[in-house]
C-alpha positions as CSV (number, residue, x, y, z in Angstrom):
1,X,-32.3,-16.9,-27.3
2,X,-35.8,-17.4,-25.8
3,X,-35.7,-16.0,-22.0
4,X,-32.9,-13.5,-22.4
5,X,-33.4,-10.0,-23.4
6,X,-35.9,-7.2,-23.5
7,X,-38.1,-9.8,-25.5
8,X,-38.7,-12.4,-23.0
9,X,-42.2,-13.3,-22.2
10,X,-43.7,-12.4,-19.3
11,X,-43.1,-15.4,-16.5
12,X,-40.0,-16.1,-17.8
13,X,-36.5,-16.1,-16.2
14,X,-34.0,-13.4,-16.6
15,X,-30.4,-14.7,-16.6
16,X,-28.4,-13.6,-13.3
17,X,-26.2,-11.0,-13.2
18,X,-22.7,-11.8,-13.6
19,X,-20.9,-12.9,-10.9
20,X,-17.7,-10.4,-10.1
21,X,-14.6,-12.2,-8.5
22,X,-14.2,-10.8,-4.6
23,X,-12.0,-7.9,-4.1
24,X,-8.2,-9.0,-3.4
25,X,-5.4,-7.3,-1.8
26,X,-3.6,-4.9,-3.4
27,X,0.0,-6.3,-4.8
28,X,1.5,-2.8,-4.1
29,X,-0.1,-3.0,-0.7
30,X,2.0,-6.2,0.9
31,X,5.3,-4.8,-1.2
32,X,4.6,-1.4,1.0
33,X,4.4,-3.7,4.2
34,X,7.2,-5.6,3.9
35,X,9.5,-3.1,2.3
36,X,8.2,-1.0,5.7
37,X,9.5,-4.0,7.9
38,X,12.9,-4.1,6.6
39,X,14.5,-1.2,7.9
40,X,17.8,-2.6,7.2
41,X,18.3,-1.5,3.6
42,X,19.3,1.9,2.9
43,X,16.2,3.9,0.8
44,X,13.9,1.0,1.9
45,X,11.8,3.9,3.8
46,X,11.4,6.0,0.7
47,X,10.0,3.0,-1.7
48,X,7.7,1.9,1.2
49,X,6.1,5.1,1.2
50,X,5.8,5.4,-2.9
51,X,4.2,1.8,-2.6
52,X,2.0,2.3,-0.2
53,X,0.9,5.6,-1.3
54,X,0.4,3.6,-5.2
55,X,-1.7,1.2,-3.8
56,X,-3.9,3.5,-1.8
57,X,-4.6,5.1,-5.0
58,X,-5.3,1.8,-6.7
59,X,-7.5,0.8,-3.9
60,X,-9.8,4.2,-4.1
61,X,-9.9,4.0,-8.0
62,X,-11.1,0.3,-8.1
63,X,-12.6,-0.3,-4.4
64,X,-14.7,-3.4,-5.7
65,X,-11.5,-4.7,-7.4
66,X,-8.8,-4.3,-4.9
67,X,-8.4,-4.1,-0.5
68,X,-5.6,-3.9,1.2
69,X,-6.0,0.4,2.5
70,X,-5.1,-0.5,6.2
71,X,-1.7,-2.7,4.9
72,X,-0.6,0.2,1.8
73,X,-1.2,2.8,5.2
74,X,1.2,0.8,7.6
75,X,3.7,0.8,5.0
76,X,3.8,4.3,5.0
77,X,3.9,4.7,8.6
78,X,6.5,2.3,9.0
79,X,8.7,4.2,5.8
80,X,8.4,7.3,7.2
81,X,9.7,5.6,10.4
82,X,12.4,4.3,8.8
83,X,13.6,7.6,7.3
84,X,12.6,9.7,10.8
85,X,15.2,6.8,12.7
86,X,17.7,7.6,9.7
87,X,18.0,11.2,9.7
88,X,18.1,10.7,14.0
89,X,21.0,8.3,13.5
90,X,22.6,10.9,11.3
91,X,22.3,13.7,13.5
92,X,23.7,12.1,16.6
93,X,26.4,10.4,14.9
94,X,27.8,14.2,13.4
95,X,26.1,15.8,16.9
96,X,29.0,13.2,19.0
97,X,31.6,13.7,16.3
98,X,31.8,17.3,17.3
99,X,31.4,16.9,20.3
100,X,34.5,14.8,20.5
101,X,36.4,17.0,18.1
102,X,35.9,19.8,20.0
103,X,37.1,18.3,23.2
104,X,40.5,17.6,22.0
């Protein structure tokens, strides 16, 4: 092809680079977020943190592919939340049970 290559004459163009698509947001990411903001489900806490801490990963290996670090994070945050508020229920519930048994 005349233009392209190490062979090109001088004063003529060199093709541009090829374009790369913009960086998107990590699929694991937005499951980590909204897995984190149901806190209803039991063991929701536990796969928002294994999602987020996936797509962190992802994110780092590929950062020209794949965004998303500050969603997969909140995830975590908010799964970690979710088991801390669990184990808390648990306690006080057994912490009033014998409390009351021991009244009797």
């Amino acid at each position: 092809m005349p233009g392209y290559g190490p062979s090109a004459p001088f004063g003529q163009p060199w093709p541009a680079p090829p374009m790369m698509a913009p960086p998107v947001t990590h699929p694991l990411a937005i499951v980590a977020l909204v897995i984190g903001c149901i806190q209803c489900i039991p063991g929701s806490g536990i796969a928002a943190i294994a999602c987020g801490f996936i797509a962190r990963s992802g994110i780092r290996r590929e950062p020209y592919r794949y965004t998303g670090d500050t969603l997969a994070l909140v995830g975590i945050v908010l799964g970690a939340l979710h088991i801390a508020l669990g184990l808390f229920y648990v306690i006080g519930v057994l912490a009033l049970g014998l409390i009351g048994a021991a009244a009797h």
